[in-house]
C-alpha angles and dihedrals in degrees: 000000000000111000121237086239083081098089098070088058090060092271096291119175123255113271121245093220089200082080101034122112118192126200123201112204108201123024101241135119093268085060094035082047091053094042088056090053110039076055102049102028106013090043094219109170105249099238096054087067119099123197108186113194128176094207141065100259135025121240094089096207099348097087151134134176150145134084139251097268096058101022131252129279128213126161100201143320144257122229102192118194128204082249088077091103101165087043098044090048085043086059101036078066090055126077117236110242102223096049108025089190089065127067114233085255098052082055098052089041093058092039091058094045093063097103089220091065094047110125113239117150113204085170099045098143117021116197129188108266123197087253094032155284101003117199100234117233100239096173084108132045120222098237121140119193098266090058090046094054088050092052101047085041083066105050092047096049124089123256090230090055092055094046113165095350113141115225089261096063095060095049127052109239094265092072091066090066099051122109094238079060099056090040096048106041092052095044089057105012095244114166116199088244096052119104119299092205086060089047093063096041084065100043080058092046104044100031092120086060095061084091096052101034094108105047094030090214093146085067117114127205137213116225092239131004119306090254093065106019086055113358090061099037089053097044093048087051100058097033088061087049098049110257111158113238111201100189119179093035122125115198109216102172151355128220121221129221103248095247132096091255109084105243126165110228101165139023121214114219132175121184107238097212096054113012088245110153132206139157132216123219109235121193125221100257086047115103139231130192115183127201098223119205129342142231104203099042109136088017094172109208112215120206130236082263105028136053131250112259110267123262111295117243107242093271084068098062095051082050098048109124096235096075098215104114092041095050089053093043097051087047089055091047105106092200090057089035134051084189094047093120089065091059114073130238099278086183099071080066106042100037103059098070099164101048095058105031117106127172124239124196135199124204128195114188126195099187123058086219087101108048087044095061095041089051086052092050101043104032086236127132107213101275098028104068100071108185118010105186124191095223096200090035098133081212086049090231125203134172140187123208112205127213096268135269086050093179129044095240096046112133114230096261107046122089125195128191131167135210144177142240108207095187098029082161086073128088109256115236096230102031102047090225136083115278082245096063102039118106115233087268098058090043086051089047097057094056093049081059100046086054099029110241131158111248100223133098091014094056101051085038097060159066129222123184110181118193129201107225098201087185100021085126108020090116091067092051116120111284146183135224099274090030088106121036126217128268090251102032110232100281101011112144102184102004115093120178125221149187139034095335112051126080126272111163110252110336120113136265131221084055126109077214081070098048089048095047096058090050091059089043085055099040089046100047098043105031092040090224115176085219094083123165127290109254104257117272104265099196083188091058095080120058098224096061088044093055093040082051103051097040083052084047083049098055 
């Protein structure tokens, strides 16, 4: 029976999945996310399923990868919060790979309930003493009346209203020194000049954290990395139903029906290891779900001896192989597409460079020296201190020490942790360069100082790869109403968008809540599935979090 929800795609019929071919285009979890449910609620047969990625490997931003010998790399990490409705019911469809009777979830969840891997941060800021590194008591805030009102001024007001503001212009400069600041902007990777109208997405979201912020305990970890505790999972699960992975395939372009609706008629490839190019038909009741955009697109790796590469200019990123600022941009050109005002400005995300970079680290470490003396200064057993940030780093320097083995082939005794440099264009206090230009030692050598450590034996005993992130946090940047296009641009009929940079009313970027929402929105709308998204989490709904939120605001 067709729904009464048609109208709004233009009255299209309801789709027999049994003929349907769907092609993913980007390997990351939006498209992993939409694979699992076109299989489980659209019943789409698995090996009609596409999934076309220009790289090696799937996982898009969400990896991990290395060895012991020639250190681990990771270029970030996901805290993930019970409050992930549309994740935690993704992975509560995927069978855990360790234990095939248990879904993914059912693992995180029993991992997180071992009292021993509770998060509880007794270390959570860390400032320069007289003596010494000094652990911050961050039981109070640091908010006067004046920053409270201001606070509570932005998450009342409309997102209209604030427009393009950036988050400075709603705080004098003394809130940027508070502790709920530091807290807040590392936690989240917040900067003073990113979008207002983000800022207060985020107050809404996470209200029910205020209490916790500066402990972290609602977060919620996963047993390895996320590469291997949800990319793998997810990618052995549809390989062994039969979903098709194109690796090495790089989409640069679509063609349009020549009508008014927006309808996909033909897919660009081009083969990354040897420039061949090829198109695939696609019918009208075929579908096509695009990965717009990417934060961590010419992403440039350092060694423990050599620098990362320095920020691209904006050509580079056009140019970047893996295609997904291109493919946006050429969606969003008017003179190649008739649709293009559907499709966003994907400019105002991939020419601001330094005002989204940021600069990861990964440290493997081959002596237990390191981890010891850290347990003994923050009170924190490895997996239990969440974010440790150097409050009067000029870098701003936090880490984040993970429950051990991180990855599935770490040897015993090997450790690996990973940080982040919020302003690498600084000069470090310790190493007299910017964070940007500094090899893995160095990096390495300027956190030993801020916590006093002797250098030896953890600097000769270890590996540190440090990576530039040009767009880590584009998708915070200042934006205007049309910036960033719908997940079913206005008259599609069989395109959904996904990813970062695409709108979802009110829920929050830089999540890979927010990527796997948008799968189920687009499985939902154009399969016309029953199964449709859980409403997004609203801490401020419930009085008790309100009222945990605001006493925690008062202090």
């Amino acid at each position: 029976m067709p729904h009464a929800h048609h109208a709004h795609h233009d009255g299209h019929e309801v789709r027999n999945p049994e003929q349907v071919n769907a092609y993913l285009v980007g390997g990351g979890i939006a498209s992993l996310a939409a694979a699992v449910h076109l299989i489980q609620d659209a019943k789409v047969p698995a090996n009609q399923i596409h999934i076309l990625e220009s790289g090696p490997l799937p996982g898009g931003s969400m990896d991990g990868a290395g060895n012991a010998d020639t250190g681990y790399i990771l270029r970030g990490g996901r805290m993930l919060n019970f409050s992930y409705l549309c994740t935690y019911d993704l992975l509560s469809k995927v069978p855990s790979l360790s234990h095939p009777k248990k879904t993914v979830k059912q693992e995180i969840d029993e991992f997180n309930a071992v009292p021993g891997n509770k998060t509880n941060a007794h270390a959570r800021l860390i400032a320069k003493g007289e003596k010494g590194p000094e652990i911050v008591d961050v039981s109070q805030m640091g908010l006067n009346t004046r920053k409270r009102a201001d606070l509570l001024h932005i998450t009342a007001e409309t997102e209209k209203l604030l427009g393009r503001k950036r988050i400075d212009e709603c705080f004098t400069k003394e809130f940027f020194d508070t502790k709920f600041w530091y807290m807040w902007d590392t936690m989240f990777a917040f900067q003073p000049w990113h979008s207002a109208v983000e800022f207060r997405r985020y107050l809404h979201r996470f209200i029910q954290e205020f209490p916790r912020i500066n402990s972290l305990a609602g977060v919620d970890r996963t047993p390895y990395n996320q590469y291997d505790s949800i990319i793998l999972p997810i990618e052995t699960y549809l390989k062994a139903q039969g979903v098709e992975f194109h690796y090495d395939t790089k989409v640069n372009s679509l063609s349009f029906r020549p009508e008014t609706a927006i309808t996909v008629s033909e897919i660009h490839f081009a083969s990354t290891k040897d420039g061949k190019t090829g198109l695939v038909h696609v019918e009208a009741h075929d579908l096509v779900f695009i990965t717009l955009g990417s934060m961590t697109a010419c992403s440039s790796l350092g060694t423990n001896t050599t620098p990362p590469k320095p920020l691209p200019t904006v050509e580079d990123a056009l140019k970047a192989p893996d295609g997904a600022w291109e493919l946006w941009s050429s969606l969003a050109n008017p003179t190649v597409n008739p649709h293009s005002s559907s499709f966003g400005n994907p400019s105002n995300f991939y020419t601001r460079t330094r005002e989204s970079n940021w600069l990861s680290f990964t440290v493997t470490l081959k002596n237990p020296e390191f981890f010891s003396a850290l347990e003994t200064a923050t009170g924190n057993k490895a997996g239990t201190g969440a974010l440790v940030t150097f409050k009067d780093s000029n870098w701003l320097m936090s880490i984040v020490v993970p429950h051990q083995p991180h990855f599935l082939n770490q040897p015993p005794n090997v450790q690996v942790f990973w940080g982040y440099g919020l302003f690498p264009n600084k000069i470090g206090n310790i190493v007299q360069k910017p964070m940007s230009e500094c090899s893995g030692s160095e990096i390495l050598q300027e956190l030993l100082g801020h916590l006093n450590f002797p250098s030896s034996p953890t600097l000769e005993n270890s590996i540190t790869i440090p990576c530039m992130m040009p767009y880590i946090t584009a998708q915070f940047l200042t934006r205007e109403k049309g910036d960033r296009p719908d997940v079913i641009p206005k008259g599609s009929t069989n395109l959904a968008l996904m990813g970062q940079f695409v709108e979802l009313p009110r829920d929050t970027v830089f999540t890979v809540e927010y990527s796997v929402r948008c799968a189920q929105t687009a499985v939902h709308e154009l399969m016309d599935t029953e199964e449709k998204p859980r409403d997004v989490y609203m801490g401020e709904h419930n009085v008790k979090v309100l009222v945990e939120a605001l006493r925690m605001l008062l202090t």
